[in-house]
C-alpha positions in Angstrom: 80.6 -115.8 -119.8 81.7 -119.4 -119.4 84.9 -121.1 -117.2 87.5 -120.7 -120.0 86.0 -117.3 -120.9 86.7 -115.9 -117.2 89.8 -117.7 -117.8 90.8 -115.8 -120.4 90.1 -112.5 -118.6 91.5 -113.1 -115.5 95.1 -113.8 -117.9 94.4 -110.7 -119.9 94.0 -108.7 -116.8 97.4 -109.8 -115.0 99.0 -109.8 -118.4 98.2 -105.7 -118.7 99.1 -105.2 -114.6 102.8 -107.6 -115.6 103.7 -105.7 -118.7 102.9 -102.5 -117.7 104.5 -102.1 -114.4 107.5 -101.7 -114.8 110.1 -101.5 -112.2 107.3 -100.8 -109.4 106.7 -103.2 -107.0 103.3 -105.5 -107.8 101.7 -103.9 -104.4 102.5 -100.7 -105.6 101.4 -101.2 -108.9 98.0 -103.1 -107.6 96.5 -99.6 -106.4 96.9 -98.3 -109.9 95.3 -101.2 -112.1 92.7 -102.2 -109.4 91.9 -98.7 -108.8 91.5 -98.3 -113.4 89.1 -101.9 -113.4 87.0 -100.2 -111.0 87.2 -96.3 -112.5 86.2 -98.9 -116.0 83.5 -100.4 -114.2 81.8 -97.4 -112.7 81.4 -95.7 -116.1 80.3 -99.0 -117.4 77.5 -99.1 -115.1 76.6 -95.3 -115.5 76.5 -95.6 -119.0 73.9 -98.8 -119.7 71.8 -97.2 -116.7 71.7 -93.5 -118.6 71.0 -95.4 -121.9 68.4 -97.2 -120.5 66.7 -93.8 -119.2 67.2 -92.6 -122.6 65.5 -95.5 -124.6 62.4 -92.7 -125.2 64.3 -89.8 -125.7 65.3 -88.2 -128.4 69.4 -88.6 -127.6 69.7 -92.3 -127.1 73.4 -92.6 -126.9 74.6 -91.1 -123.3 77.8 -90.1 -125.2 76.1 -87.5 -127.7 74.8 -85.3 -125.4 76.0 -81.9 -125.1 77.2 -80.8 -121.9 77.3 -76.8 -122.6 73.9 -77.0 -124.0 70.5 -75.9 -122.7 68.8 -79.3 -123.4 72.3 -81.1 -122.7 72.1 -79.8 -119.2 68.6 -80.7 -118.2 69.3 -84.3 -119.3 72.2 -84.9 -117.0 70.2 -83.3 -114.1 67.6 -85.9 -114.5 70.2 -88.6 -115.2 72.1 -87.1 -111.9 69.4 -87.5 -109.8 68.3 -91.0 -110.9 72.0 -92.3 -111.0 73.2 -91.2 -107.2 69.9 -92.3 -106.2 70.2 -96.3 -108.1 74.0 -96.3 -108.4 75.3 -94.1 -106.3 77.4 -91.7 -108.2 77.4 -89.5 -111.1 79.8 -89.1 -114.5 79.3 -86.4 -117.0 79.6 -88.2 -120.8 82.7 -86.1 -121.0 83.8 -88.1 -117.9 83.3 -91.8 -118.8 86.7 -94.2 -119.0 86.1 -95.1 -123.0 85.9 -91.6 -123.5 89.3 -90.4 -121.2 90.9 -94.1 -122.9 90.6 -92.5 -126.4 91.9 -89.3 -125.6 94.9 -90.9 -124.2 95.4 -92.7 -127.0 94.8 -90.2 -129.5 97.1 -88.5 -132.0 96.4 -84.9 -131.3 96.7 -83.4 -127.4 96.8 -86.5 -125.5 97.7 -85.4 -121.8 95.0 -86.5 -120.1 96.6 -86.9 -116.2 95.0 -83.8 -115.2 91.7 -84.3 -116.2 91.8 -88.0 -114.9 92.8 -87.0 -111.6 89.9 -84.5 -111.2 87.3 -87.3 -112.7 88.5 -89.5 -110.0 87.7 -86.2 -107.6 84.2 -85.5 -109.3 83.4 -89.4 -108.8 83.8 -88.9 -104.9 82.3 -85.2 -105.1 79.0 -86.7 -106.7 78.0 -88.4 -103.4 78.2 -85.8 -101.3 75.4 -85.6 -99.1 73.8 -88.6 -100.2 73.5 -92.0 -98.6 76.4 -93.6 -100.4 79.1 -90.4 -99.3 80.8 -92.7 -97.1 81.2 -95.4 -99.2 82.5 -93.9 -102.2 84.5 -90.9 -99.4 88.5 -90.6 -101.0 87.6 -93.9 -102.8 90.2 -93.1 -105.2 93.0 -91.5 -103.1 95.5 -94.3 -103.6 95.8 -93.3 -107.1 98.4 -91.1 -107.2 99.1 -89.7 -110.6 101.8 -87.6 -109.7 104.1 -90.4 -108.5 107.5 -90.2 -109.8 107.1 -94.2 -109.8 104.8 -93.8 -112.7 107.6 -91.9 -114.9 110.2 -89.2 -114.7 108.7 -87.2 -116.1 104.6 -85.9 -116.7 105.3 -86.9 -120.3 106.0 -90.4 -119.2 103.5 -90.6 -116.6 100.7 -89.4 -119.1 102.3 -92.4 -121.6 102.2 -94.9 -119.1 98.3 -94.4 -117.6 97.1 -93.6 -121.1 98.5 -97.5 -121.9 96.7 -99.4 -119.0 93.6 -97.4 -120.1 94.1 -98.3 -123.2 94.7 -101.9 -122.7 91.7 -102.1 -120.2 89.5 -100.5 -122.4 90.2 -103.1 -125.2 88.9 -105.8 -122.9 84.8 -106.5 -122.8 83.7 -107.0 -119.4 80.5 -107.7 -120.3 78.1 -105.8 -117.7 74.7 -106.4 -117.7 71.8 -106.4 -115.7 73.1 -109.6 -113.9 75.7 -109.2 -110.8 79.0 -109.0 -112.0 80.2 -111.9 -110.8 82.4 -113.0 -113.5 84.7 -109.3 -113.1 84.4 -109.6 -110.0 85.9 -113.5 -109.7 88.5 -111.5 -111.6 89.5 -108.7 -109.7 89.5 -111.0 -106.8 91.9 -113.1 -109.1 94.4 -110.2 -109.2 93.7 -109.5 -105.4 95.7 -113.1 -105.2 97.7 -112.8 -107.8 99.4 -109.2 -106.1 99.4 -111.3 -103.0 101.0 -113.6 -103.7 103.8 -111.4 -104.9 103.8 -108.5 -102.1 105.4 -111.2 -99.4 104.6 -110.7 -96.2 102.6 -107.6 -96.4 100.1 -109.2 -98.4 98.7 -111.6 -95.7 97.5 -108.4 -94.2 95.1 -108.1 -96.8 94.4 -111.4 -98.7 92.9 -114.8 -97.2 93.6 -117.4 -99.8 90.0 -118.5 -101.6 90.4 -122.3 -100.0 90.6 -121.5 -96.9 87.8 -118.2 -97.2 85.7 -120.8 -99.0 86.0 -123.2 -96.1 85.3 -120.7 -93.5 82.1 -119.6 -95.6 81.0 -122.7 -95.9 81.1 -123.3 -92.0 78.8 -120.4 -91.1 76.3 -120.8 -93.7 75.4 -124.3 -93.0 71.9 -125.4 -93.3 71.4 -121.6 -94.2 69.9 -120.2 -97.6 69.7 -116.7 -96.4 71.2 -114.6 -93.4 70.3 -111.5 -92.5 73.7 -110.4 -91.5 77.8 -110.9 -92.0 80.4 -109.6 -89.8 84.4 -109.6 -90.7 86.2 -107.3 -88.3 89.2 -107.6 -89.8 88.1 -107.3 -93.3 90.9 -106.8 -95.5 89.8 -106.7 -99.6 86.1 -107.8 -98.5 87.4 -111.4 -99.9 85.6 -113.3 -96.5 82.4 -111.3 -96.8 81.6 -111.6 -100.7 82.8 -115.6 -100.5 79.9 -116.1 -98.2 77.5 -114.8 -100.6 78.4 -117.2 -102.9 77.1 -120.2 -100.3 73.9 -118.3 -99.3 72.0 -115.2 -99.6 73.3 -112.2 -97.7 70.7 -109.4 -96.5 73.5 -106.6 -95.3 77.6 -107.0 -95.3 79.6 -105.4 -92.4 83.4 -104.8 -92.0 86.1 -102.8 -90.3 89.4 -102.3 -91.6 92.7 -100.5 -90.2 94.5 -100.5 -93.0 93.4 -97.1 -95.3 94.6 -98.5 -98.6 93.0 -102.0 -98.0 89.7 -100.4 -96.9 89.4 -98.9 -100.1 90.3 -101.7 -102.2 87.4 -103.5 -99.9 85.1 -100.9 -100.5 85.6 -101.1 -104.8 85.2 -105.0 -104.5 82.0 -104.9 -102.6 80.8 -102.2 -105.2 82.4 -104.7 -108.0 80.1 -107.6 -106.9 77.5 -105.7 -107.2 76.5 -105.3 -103.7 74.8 -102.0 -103.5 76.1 -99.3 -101.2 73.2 -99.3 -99.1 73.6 -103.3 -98.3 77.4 -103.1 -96.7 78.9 -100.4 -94.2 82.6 -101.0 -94.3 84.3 -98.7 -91.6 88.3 -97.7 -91.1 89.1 -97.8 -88.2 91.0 -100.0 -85.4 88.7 -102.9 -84.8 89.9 -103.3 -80.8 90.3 -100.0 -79.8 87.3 -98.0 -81.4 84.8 -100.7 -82.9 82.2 -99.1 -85.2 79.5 -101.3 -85.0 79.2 -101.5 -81.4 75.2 -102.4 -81.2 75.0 -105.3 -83.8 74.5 -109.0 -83.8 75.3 -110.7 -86.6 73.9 -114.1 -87.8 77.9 -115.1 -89.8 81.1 -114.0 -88.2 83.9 -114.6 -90.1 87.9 -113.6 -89.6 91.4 -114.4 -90.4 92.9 -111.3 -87.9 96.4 -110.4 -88.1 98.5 -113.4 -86.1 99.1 -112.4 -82.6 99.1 -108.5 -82.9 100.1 -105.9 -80.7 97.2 -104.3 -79.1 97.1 -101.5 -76.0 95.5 -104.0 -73.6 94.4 -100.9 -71.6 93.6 -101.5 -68.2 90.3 -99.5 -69.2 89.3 -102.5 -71.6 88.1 -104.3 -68.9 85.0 -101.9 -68.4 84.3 -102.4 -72.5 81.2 -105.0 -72.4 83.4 -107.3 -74.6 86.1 -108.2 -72.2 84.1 -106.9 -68.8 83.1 -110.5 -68.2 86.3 -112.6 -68.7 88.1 -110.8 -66.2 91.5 -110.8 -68.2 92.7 -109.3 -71.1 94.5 -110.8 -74.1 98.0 -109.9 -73.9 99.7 -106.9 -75.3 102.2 -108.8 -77.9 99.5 -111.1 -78.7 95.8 -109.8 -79.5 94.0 -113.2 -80.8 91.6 -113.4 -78.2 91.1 -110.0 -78.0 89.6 -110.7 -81.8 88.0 -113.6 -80.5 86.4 -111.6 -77.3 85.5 -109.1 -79.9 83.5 -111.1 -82.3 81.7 -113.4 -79.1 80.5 -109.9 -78.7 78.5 -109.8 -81.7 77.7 -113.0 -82.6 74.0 -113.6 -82.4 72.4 -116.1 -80.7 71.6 -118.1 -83.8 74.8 -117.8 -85.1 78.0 -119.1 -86.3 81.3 -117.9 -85.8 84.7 -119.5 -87.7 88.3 -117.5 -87.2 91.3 -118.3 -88.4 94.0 -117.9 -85.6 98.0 -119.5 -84.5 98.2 -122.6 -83.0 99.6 -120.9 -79.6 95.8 -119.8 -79.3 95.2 -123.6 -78.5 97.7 -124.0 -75.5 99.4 -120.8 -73.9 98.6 -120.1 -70.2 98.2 -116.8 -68.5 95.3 -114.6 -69.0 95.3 -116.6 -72.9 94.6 -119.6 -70.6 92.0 -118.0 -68.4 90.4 -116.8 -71.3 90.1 -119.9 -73.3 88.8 -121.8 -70.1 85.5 -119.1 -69.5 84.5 -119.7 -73.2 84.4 -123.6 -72.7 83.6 -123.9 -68.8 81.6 -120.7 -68.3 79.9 -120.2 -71.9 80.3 -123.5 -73.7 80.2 -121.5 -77.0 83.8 -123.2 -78.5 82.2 -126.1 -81.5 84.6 -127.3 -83.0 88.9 -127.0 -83.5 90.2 -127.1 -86.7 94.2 -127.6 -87.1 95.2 -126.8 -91.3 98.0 -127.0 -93.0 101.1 -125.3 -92.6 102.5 -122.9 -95.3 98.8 -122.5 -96.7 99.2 -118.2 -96.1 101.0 -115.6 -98.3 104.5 -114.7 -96.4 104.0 -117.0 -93.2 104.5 -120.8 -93.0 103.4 -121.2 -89.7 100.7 -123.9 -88.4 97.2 -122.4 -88.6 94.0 -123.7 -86.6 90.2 -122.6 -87.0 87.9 -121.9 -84.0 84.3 -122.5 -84.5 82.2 -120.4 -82.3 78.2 -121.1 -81.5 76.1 -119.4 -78.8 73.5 -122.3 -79.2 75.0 -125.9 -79.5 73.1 -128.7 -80.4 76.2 -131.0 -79.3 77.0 -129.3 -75.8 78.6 -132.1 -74.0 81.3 -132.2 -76.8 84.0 -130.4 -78.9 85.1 -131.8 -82.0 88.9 -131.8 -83.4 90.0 -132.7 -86.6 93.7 -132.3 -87.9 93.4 -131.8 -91.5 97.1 -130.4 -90.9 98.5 -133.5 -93.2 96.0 -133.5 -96.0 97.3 -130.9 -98.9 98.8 -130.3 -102.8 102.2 -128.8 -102.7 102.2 -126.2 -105.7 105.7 -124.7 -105.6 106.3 -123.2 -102.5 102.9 -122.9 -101.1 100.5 -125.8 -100.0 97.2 -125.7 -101.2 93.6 -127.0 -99.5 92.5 -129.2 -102.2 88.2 -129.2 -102.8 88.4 -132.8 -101.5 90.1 -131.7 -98.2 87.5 -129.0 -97.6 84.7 -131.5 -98.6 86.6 -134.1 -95.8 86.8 -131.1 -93.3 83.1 -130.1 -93.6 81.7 -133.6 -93.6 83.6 -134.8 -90.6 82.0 -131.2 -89.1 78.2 -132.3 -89.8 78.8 -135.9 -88.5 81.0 -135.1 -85.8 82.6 -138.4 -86.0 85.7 -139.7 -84.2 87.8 -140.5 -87.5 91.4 -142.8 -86.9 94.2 -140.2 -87.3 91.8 -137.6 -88.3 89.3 -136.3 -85.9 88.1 -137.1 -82.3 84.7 -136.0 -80.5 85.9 -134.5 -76.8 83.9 -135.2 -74.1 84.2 -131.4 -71.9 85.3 -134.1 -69.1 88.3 -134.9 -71.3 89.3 -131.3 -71.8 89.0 -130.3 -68.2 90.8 -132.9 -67.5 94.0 -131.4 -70.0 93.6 -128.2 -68.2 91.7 -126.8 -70.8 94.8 -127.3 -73.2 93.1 -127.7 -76.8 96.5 -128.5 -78.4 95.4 -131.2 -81.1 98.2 -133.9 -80.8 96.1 -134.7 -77.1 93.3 -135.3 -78.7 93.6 -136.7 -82.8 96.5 -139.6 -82.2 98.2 -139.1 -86.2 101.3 -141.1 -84.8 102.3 -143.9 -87.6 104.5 -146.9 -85.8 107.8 -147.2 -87.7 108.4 -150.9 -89.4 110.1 -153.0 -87.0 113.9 -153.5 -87.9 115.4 -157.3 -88.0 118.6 -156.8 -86.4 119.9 -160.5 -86.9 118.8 -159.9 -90.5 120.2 -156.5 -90.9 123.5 -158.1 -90.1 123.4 -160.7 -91.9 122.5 -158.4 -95.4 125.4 -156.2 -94.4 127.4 -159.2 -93.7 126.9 -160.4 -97.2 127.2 -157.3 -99.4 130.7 -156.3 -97.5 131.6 -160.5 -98.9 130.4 -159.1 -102.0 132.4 -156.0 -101.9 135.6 -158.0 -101.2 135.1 -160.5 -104.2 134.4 -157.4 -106.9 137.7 -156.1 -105.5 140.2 -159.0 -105.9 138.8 -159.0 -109.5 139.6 -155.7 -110.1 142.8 -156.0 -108.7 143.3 -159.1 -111.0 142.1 -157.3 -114.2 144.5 -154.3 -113.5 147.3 -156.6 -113.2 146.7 -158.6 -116.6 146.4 -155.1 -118.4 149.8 -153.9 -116.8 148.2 -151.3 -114.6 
């Protein structure tokens, strides 16, 4: 599938979640088309991978088995066991979304609610004791079909699902053996698209792809493979599956608060193709009760939610990620908390790049004391990046990226670049442009001082500001205004109220000769 062919998909996709959606908000209505792409996909898979056990038999066609009979039921044992065991889960023929779709659509008895609800159930059901249980666990609980937001009535409800199956099922996604990249670009498309609409709620959830793509590219360079990537606030997955596209990724890890947006991250991982035994996404608060509390990871990437509440418990301080600092982040503002967090498990080998406010750069207090042991005491701060404002769904404040590395190969320096001014405008939100990113990641393998755009610290310079990283001190972007001729200036105005005066009498003249 080429460019204008994923095009085309993407448009058909939003086009069915637009129409069909009524009067529900688009991050209500997100759970309910995201959540039928992926139910599509699923059965997709299970059905090329039962044909493909098939090929020999008798019954080549999944579909035409017989579920009641003797035969019928020995086949989709065998298929069963082969499909948790490859895929992960298990749909009867009965089950598959083509097969519900019809239904829906049919002329006869077309209520098909109830059985769709407990083929979402059987999906989850099917994993049960396996090794992919937790990643497919209440995978579907966010699709309510007894909302009252779907319809009035079941009647209406039943007419409404049985359209977006409908529609969706019209559409060729085209899975094959290969990853499925291009459904997968798409359903990250509609991640953006419902973003962009849900305010600021959605930049809970949703990095935009510049800036995930620029944050990628930072911690995979010089890389082909890593063993490992870390996102602790992980949102849709976005951050972890744009690094795979710079470089080969051995094993994905996540946490996510959010319930609704841990699910969604768990369906786009799946979507990608990533199998279920190559990620472990948790739910759970990230500060207060990590998950992966042994690992090192090689990439550590994160756009954590801007200065967060947190319980900044006195206890903390005996946690092996803060024990050392001595201070806490504070309450009303978690950022180095994340940061503390993610030192934790960064590798030696490896690179860290967060997203974070500008305040990060410049507040005192413990934020201060903080900021100063990772420079003086550990040296692990590389480079500061400050980006545009107005570049994240529902906040237009300045942003910055910190670049993290336990092993430097510049240690006497750290590099800032203010790419703040460099941007396209598209309506009401500014975009990084592929050019600015390219600029941005150049200027971070040359580590060039750059007029008005980036400067190479000395650590001398910065303990000389106290440690203050705020980027105006270091990247001069001040333009002299032209100097005004006053005498001149005078002279012009002198001239043009002379002007003014002459084009008046003659007014006054021409109203007289016309009897005005």
């Amino acid at each position: 599938m080429g460019e204008e062919q994923k095009r085309q998909l993407q448009q058909q996709l939003w086009n069915i979640a637009n129409t069909l959606r009524g009067k529900m908000d688009a991050d209500e209505f997100r759970d309910y088309i995201l959540g039928f792409i992926f139910y599509k996909y699923l059965s997709q898979k299970l059905y090329l991978y039962a044909n493909q056990l098939l090929e020999t038999e008798d019954i080549r066609d999944y579909k035409l088995i017989d579920e009641q009979s003797e035969i019928g039921i020995e086949y989709l044992e065998a298929i069963k066991e082969g499909a948790v065991e490859k895929l992960g889960y298990f749909l009867k023929p009965s089950e598959l979304f083509s097969v519900i779709a019809v239904r829906g659509n049919g002329d006869g008895d077309n209520f098909i609610l109830g059985d769709l609800q407990k083929i979402l159930t059987n999906i989850e059901q099917s994993t049960m004791g396996t090794q992919s249980e937790e990643d497919f666990d209440n995978l579907f609980e966010d699709l309510d079909l007894t909302s009252t937001k779907l319809g009035k009535t079941e009647e209406a409800k039943n007419s409404l699902i049985s359209k977006v199956l409908s529609h969706l099922d019209a559409i060729d996604f085209q899975i094959g053996d290969e990853k499925a990249d291009v459904l997968g670009d798409a359903y990250e498309y509609l991640i953006g698209q419902f973003a962009s609409g849900a305010g600021k709620k959605a930049g809970e959830f949703y990095t935009p792809q510049q800036v995930s793509s620029l944050l990628a590219q930072i911690v995979t360079s010089h890389k082909e493979k890593i063993k490992s990537v870390y996102d602790p606030t992980c949102g849709s997955g976005s951050l972890l599956l744009r690094v795979a596209k710079q470089c080969r990724v051995s094993s994905y890890y996540g946490q996510e608060l959010n319930r609704t947006t841990y699910n969604l991250a768990r369906m786009n991982m799946i979507l990608h193709g990533v199998h279920y035994r190559e990620f472990d996404i948790r739910q759970e608060d990230t500060l207060e009760s990590p998950q992966h509390s042994e690992l090192k990871f090689e990439a550590i990437v994160a756009n954590p939610p801007f200065s967060a509440h947190w319980s900044a418990n006195p206890l903390h301080l005996g946690d092996d990620r803060f024990s050392s600092y001595g201070k806490l982040a504070p309450k009303s503002k978690a950022d180095y908390a994340f940061v503390q967090h993610m030192i934790h498990h960064l590798d030696d080998n490896g690179t860290m790049a967060v997203v974070l406010p500008h305040g990060v750069l410049f507040r005192g207090s413990a934020e201060g004391h903080i900021r100063r042991y990772l420079i003086e005491d550990r040296n692990y701060l590389d480079a500061v990046i400050s980006l545009p404002a107005n570049i994240f769904y529902g906040t237009s404040i300045p942003t910055c990226i910190l670049v993290f590395k336990k092993c430097r190969e510049d240690a006497e320096h750290i590099l800032f670049v203010d790419a703040s001014a460099h941007f396209e405008k598209v309506k009401n939100q500014n975009y990084l442009r592929d050019s600015d990113i390219e600029r941005i990641l150049s200027t971070l393998e040359s580590r060039e001082t750059l007029d008005k755009y980036s400067y190479l610290a000395p650590l001398s310079e910065i303990v000389e500001n106290d440690y203050n990283l705020n980027i105006p001190r270091y990247v001069d972007t001040f333009e002299e205004e032209e100097i005004v001729d006053i005498e001149a200036t005078k002279t012009n105005i002198a001239k043009i109220e002379k002007e003014l005066v002459e084009v008046k009498a003659k007014m006054s003249g021409y109203l007289k000769e016309l009897g005005l």
